[in-house]
C-alpha positions as CSV (number, residue, x, y, z in Angstrom):
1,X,-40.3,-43.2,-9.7
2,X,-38.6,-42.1,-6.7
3,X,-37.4,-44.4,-3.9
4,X,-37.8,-44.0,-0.3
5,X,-34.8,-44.8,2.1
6,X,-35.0,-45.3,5.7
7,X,-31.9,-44.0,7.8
8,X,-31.8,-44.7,11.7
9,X,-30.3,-46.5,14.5
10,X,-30.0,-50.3,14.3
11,X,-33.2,-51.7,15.9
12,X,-35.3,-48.3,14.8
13,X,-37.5,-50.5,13.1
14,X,-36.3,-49.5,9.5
15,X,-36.8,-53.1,8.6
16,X,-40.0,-54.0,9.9
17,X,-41.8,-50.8,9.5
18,X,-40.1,-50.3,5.9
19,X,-41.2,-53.8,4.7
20,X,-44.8,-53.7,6.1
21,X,-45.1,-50.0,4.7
22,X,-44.1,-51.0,1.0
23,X,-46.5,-54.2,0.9
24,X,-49.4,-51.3,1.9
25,X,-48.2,-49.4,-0.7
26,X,-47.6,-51.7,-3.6
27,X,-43.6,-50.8,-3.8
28,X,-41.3,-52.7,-3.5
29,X,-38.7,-53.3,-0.4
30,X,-34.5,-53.8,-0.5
31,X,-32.7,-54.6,2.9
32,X,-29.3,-53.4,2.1
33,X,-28.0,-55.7,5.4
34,X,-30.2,-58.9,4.3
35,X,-28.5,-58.2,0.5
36,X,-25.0,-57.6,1.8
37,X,-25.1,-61.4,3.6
38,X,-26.6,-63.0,0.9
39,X,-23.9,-61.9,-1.4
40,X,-20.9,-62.1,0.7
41,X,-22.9,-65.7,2.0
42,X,-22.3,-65.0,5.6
43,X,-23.6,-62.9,8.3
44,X,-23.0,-59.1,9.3
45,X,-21.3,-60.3,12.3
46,X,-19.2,-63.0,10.9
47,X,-18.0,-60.0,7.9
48,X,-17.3,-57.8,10.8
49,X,-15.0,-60.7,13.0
50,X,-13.1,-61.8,9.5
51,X,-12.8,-59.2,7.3
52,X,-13.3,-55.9,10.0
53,X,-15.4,-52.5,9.7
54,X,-13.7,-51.1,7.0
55,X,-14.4,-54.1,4.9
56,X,-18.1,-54.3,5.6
57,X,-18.7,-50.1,5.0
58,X,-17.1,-51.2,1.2
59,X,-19.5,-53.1,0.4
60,X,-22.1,-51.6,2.2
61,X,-21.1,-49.0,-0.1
62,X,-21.3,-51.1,-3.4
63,X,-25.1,-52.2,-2.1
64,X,-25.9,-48.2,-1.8
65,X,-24.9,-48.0,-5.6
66,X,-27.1,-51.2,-6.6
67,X,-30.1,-49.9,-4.2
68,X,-29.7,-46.3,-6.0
69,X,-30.8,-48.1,-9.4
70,X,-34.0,-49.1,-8.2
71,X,-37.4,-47.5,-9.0
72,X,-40.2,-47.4,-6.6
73,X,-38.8,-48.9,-3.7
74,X,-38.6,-48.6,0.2
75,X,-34.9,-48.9,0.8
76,X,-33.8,-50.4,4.4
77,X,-30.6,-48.8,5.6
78,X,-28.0,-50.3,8.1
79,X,-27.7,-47.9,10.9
80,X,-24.2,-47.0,9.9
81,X,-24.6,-46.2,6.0
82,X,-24.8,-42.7,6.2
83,X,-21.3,-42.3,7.7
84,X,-19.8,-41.9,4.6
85,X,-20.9,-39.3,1.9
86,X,-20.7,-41.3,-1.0
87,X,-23.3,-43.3,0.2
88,X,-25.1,-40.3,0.8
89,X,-25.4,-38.9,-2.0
90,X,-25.5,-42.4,-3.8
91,X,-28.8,-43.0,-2.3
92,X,-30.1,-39.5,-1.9
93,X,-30.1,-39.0,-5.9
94,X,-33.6,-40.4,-6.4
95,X,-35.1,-41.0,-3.0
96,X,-36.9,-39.4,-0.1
97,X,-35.1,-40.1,2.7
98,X,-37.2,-40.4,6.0
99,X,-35.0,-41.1,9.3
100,X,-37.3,-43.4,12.1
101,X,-36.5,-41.7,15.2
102,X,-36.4,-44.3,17.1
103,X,-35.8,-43.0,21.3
104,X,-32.3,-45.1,22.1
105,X,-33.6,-46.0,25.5
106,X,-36.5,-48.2,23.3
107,X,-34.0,-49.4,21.6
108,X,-31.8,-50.6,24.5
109,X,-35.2,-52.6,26.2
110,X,-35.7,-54.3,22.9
111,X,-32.6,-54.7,20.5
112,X,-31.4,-58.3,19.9
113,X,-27.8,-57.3,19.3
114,X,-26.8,-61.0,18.3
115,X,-26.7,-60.0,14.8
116,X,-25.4,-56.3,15.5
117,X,-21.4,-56.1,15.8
118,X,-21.5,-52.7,17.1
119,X,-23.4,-53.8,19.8
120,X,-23.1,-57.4,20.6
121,X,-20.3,-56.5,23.6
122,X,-22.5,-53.8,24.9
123,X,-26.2,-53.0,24.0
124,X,-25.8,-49.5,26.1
125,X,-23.5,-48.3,23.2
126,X,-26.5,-47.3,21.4
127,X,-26.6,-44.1,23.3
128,X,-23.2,-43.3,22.2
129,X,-24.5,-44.3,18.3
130,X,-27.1,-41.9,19.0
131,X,-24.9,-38.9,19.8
132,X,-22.3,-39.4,16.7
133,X,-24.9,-39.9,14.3
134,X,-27.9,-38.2,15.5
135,X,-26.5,-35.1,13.5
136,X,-26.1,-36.9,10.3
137,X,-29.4,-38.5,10.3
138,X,-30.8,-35.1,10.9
139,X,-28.6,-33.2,8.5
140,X,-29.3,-35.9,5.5
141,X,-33.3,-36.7,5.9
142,X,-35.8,-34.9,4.1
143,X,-38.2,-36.0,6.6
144,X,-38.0,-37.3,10.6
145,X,-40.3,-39.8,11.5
146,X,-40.5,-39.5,15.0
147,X,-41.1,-43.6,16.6
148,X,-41.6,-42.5,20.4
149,X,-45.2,-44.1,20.7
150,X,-44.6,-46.9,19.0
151,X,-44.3,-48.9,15.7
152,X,-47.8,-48.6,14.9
153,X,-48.3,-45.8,14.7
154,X,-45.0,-44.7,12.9
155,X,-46.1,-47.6,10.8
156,X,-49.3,-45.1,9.7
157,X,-47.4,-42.4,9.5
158,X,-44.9,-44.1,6.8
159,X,-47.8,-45.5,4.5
160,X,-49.4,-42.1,4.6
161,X,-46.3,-40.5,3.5
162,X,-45.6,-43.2,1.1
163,X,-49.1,-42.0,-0.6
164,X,-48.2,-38.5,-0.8
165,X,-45.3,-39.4,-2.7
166,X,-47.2,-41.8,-5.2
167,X,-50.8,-40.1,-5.5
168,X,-52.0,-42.2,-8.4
169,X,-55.2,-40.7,-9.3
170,X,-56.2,-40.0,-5.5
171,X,-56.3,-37.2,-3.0
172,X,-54.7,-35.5,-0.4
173,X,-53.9,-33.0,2.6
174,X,-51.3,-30.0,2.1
175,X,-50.1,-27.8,5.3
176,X,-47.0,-27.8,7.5
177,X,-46.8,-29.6,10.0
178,X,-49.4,-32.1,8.5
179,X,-48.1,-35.6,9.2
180,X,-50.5,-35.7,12.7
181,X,-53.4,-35.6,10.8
182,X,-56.5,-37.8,10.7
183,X,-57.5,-36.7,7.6
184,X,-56.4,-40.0,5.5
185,X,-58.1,-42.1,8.0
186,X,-61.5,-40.1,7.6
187,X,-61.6,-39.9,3.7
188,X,-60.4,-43.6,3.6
189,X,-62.7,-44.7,5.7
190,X,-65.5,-42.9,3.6
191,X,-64.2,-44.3,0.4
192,X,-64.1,-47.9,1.6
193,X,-67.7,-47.6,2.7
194,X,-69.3,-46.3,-0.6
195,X,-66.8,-48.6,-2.6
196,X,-64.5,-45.7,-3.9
197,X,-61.3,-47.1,-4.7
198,X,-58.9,-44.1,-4.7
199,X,-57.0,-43.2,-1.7
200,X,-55.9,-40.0,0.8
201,X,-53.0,-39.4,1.9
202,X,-50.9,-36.3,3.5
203,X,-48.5,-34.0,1.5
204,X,-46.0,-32.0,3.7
205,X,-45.8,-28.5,1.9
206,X,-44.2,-25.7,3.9
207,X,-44.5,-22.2,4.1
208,X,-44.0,-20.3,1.1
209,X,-43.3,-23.4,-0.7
210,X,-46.9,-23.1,-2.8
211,X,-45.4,-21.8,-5.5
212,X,-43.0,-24.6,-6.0
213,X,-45.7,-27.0,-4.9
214,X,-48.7,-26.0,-7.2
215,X,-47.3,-27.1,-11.1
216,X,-46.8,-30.7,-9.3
217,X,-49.9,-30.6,-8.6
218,X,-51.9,-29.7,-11.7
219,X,-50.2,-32.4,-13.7
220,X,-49.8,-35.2,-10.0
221,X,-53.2,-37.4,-11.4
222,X,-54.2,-36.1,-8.1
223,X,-58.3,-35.4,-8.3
224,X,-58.3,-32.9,-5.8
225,X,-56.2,-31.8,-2.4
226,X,-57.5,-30.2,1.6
227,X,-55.8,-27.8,2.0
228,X,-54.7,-26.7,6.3
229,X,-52.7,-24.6,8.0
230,X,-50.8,-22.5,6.9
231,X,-51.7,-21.9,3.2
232,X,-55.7,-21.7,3.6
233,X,-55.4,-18.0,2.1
234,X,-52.0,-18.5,0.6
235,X,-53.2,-21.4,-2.1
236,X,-55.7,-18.8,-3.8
237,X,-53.9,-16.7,-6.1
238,X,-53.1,-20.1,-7.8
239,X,-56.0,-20.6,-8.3
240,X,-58.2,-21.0,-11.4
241,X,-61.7,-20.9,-9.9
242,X,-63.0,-20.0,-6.7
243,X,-66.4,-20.6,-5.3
244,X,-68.2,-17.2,-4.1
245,X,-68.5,-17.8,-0.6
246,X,-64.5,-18.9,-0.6
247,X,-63.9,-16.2,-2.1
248,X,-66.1,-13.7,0.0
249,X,-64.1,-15.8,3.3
250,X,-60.9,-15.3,1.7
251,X,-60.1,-18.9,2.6
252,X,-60.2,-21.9,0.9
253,X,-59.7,-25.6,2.3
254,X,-60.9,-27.5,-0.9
255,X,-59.2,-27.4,-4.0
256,X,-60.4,-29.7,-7.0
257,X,-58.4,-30.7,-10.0
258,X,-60.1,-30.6,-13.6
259,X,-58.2,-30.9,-16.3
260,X,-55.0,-29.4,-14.8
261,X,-57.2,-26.6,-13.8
262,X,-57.7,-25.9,-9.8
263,X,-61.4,-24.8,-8.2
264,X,-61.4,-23.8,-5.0
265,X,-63.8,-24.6,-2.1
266,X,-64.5,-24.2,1.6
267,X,-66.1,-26.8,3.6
268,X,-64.5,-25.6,7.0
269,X,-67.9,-23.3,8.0
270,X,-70.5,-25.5,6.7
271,X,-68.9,-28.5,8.5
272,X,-68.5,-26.4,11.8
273,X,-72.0,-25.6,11.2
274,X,-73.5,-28.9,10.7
275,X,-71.4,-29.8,13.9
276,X,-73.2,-27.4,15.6
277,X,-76.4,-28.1,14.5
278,X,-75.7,-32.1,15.6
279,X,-75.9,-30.6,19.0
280,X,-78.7,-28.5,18.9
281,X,-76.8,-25.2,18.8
282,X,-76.9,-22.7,16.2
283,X,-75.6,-19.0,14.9
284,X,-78.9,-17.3,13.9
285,X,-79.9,-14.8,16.9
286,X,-77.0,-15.8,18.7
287,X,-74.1,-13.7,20.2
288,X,-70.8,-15.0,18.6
289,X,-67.6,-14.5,20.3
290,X,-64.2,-15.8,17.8
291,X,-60.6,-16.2,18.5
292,X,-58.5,-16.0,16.1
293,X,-58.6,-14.3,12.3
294,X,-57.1,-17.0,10.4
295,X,-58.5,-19.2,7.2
296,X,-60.8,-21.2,9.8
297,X,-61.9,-17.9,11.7
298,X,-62.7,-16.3,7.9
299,X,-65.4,-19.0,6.7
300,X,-66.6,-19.1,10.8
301,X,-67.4,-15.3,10.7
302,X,-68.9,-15.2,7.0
303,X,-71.4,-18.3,8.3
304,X,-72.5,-16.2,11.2
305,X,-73.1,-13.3,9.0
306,X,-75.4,-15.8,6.1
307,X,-77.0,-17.2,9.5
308,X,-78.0,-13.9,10.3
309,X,-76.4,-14.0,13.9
310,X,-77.0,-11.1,16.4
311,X,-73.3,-9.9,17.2
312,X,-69.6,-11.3,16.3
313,X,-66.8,-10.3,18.5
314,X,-63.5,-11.6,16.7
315,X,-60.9,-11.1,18.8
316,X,-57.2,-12.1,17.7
317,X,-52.9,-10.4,17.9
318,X,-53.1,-8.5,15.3
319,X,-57.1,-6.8,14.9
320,X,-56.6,-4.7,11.8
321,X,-56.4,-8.7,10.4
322,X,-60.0,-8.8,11.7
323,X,-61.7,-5.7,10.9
324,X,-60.3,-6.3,7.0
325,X,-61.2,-9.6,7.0
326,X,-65.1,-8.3,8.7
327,X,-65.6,-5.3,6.2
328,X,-65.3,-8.2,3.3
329,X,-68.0,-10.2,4.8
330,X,-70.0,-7.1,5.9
331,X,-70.1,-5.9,2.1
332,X,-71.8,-9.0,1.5
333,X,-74.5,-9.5,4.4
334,X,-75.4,-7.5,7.3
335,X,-74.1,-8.1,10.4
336,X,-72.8,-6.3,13.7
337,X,-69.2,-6.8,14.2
338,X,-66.1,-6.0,16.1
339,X,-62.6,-6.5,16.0
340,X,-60.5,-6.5,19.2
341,X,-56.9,-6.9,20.3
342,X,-57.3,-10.3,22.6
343,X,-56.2,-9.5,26.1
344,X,-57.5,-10.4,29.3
345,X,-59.8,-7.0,29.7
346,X,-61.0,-7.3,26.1
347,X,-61.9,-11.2,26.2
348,X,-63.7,-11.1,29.7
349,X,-65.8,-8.3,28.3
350,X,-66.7,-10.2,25.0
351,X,-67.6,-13.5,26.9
352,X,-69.9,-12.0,29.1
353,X,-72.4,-11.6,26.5
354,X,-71.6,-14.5,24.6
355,X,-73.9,-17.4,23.7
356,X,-71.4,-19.5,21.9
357,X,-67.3,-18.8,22.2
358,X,-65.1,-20.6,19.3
359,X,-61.3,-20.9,19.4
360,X,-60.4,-21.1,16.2
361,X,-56.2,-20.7,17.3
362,X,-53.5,-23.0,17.6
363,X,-53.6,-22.4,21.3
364,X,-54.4,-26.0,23.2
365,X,-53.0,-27.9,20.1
366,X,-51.4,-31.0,20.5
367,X,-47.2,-30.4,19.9
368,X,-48.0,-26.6,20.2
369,X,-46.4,-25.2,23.4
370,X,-48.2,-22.1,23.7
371,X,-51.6,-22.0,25.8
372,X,-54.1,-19.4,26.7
373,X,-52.6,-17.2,29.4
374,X,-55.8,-17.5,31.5
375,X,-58.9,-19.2,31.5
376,X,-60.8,-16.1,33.6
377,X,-62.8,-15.2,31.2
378,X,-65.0,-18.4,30.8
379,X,-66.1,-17.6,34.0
380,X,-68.2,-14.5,32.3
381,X,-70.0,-16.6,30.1
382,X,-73.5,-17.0,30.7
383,X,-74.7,-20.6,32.4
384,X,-76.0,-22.1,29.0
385,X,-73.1,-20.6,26.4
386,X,-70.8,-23.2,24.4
387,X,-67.6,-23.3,24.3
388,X,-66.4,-24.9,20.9
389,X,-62.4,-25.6,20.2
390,X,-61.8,-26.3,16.6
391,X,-58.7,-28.6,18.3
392,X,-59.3,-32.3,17.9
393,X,-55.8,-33.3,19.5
394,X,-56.3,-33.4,22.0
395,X,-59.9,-34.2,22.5
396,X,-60.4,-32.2,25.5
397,X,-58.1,-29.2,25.5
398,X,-57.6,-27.6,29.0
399,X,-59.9,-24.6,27.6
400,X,-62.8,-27.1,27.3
401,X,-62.0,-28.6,30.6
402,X,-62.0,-25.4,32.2
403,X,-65.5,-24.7,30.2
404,X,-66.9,-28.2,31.6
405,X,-66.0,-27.7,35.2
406,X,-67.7,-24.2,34.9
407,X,-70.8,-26.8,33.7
408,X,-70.5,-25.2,30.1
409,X,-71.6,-26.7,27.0
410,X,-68.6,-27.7,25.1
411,X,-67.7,-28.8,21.6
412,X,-64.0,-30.0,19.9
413,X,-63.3,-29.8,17.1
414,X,-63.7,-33.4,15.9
415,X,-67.5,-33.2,14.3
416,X,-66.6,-30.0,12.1
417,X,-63.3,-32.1,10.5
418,X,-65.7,-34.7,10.1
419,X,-68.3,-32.9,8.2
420,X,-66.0,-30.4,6.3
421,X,-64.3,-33.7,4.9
422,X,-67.8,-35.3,4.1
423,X,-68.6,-31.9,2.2
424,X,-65.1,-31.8,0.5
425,X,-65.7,-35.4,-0.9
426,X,-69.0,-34.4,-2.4
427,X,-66.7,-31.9,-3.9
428,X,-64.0,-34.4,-5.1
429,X,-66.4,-37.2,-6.5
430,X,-69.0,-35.0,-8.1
431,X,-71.8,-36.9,-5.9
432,X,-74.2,-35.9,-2.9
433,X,-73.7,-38.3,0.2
434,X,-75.5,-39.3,3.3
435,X,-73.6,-37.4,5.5
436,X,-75.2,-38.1,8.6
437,X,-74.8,-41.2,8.1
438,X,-71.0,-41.4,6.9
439,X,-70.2,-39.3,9.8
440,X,-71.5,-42.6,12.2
441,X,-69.7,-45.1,9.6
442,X,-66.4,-42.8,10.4
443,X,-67.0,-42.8,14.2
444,X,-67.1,-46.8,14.3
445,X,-64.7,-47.8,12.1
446,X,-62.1,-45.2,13.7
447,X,-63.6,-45.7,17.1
448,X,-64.1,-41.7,17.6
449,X,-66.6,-42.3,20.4
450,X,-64.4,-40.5,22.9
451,X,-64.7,-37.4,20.8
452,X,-68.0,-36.9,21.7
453,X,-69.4,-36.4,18.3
């Protein structure tokens, strides 16, 4: 029954983003600025020239108190409501607060300050707004919303967080960060084409949180959850059930939800796999180089082992990660293997044998500032080796446009999120589905084509 309240700078777009986002939603919406002149019958401005600031932040504060008694409920903020701590709290009691974080320089090429008293003398005073209360907004949100490319796409980001917080009977993504992913899209894009009406939404759970987060979600209504980075091998011990070849992997990406009871998946390697195959590439007979030991890397390596590959090179930080996580798939199929430290020396080496390389690290990603620290080793890959990045954002990652101006075969990792969320639904909805052919209805009604799938 909780509410959510928007907090930001006037002209963040609490209104318009906050009113759209609870008609998507079903909730309902409150502007605490649009209620304040209706009940004092005349405008913010007018309050402001009349009565003064002091006046207005009382009953700004009196609003906070009647907003707080709603249920279900986006909440529009005035840009000044959280400079006082009774309205802070008032409003924090029952709510998820997300602050739009809205650039000020936007703001400035946009704002109609007619109806804004801070700023009607001077529309530049924004950026001293932004410095007093930036702090506070920080301090008091549970969640930033950043609004830098546009309302849009914050508007996307809202509604998706406005699902995790009221599930219903539906589905949903858990990892930290998670609020970039495409995974809502996908799944409700699936479910609108075979006439599924429950919906998919992200759930931002962070690290070493699981065990706060998991008795919510055996009794949510929520049928199942994907599970990301970085609880893929975290999530097990809570679970129930888990399928042998999770198990075996030691990762899981799939959880289902029966009866309060939780069954763990992976989809991860036989959606990679599939993606491969769409491209005419395979594992069996095939020399395997992996970066990364991770939950991805775990189902990656177990699949080349039940392919029957001819070598895997994993090569990751930490390598005694590696060779445990090799000896548990090597108990359960033959298959030649090495772990190595990833340097320079050690990659060059493993590529130049190499008919398929997969980076299965964070390294490339989209809002992660770390990179490989050189690209030489691609140039030791044989002429017709691929190079497969399980990144998706970007679509081309430098690695795979280093691998393409080398002419290289390359692969992102769009086709394998695809497919492991096509396998995971099968795995949510009890039901086999045309996969191939879900995976095209996806592509077009996202317009994906630039991925390359």
């Amino acid at each position: 029954m909780k509410n959510i309240v928007l907090i930001g700078l006037s002209g963040s777009g609490k209104t318009t983003i906050g009113e759209r986002a609870a008609k998507a939603a079903g909730l309902g919406f409150f502007d605490m600025d649009s209620e304040i002149e209706s009940t004092a019958s005349m405008s913010i401005r007018n309050i402001f020239a009349k009565f003064g600031e002091e006046k207005f932040r009382d009953l700004e504060t009196e609003m906070a108190k009647e907003a707080a008694r709603l249920k279900k409920t986006v909440i529009s903020t005035g840009g000044g409501a959280v400079l006082r701590a009774e309205n802070r709290k008032t409003l924090g009691e029952n709510a998820l607060v997300v602050f739009l974080d809205r650039p000020p320089e936007q703001i400035a090429e946009t704002l109609d300050s007619r109806n804004r008293p801070l700023l009607a003398e001077d529309s530049d005073r924004i950026f001293l707004l932004d410095r007093e209360r930036r702090p506070l907004y920080e301090a008091y949100a549970d969640v930033s919303l950043p609004c830098a490319n546009g309302l849009d796409e914050a508007l996307a980001c809202l509604i998706a967080l406005i699902r995790s917080e009221y599930p219903g009977e539906g589905f949903a993504l858990i990892g930290d960060p998670v609020a970039h992913s495409m995974s809502p899209l996908i799944h409700d894009a699936v479910f609108d084409s075979i006439g599924e009406s429950r919906r998919y939404g992200n759930i931002h759970v962070r690290k070493g949180t699981l065990g706060e987060f998991v008795p919510k979600l055996r009794a949510s209504g929520l049928g199942g959850i994907n599970v990301t980075i970085p609880h893929k091998m975290d999530i097990i011990p809570f679970l129930d059930e888990i399928e042998e070849e999770a198990r075996l992997c030691g990762a899981v990406n799939t959880v289902v939800v029966r009866g309060g009871r939780l069954h763990g998946y992976n989809t991860d390697m036989g959606g990679l796999l599939q993606a491969l195959r769409g491209k005419g590439h395979a594992y069996q007979g095939r020399r395997v180089v992996l970066l990364g030991a991770g939950g991805a890397s775990a189902g990656i390596a177990l699949k080349t082992a039940e392919e029957r590959a001819e070598k895997l090179v994993m090569l990751c930080r930490r390598p005694e990660e590696a060779e445990k996580l090799l000896r548990g798939v090597q108990a359960a199929f033959p298959l030649d293997a090495e772990a190595l430290e990833m340097t320079p020396e050690n990659l060059a080496a493993a590529a130049a044998g190499a008919d398929v390389l997969i980076n299965a690290t964070p390294l490339g990603m989209h809002g992660i500032q770390a990179e490989h620290e050189s690209f030489a080793f691609l140039k030791r890959l044989p002429a017709g080796a691929l190079v497969c990045d399980l990144i998706y954002n970007p679509a081309r990652t430098r690695l795979l446009r280093e691998a393409e101006a080398l002419g290289l075969a390359t692969l992102n990792g769009m086709g394998m999120l695809l497919y492991q969320a096509l396998l995971a639904d099968e795995r949510f909805l009890g039901r086999t589905l045309d996969k191939p052919a879900l995976c095209r209805v996806v592509i077009d009604s996202l317009d994906l084509q630039a991925y390359g799938v």
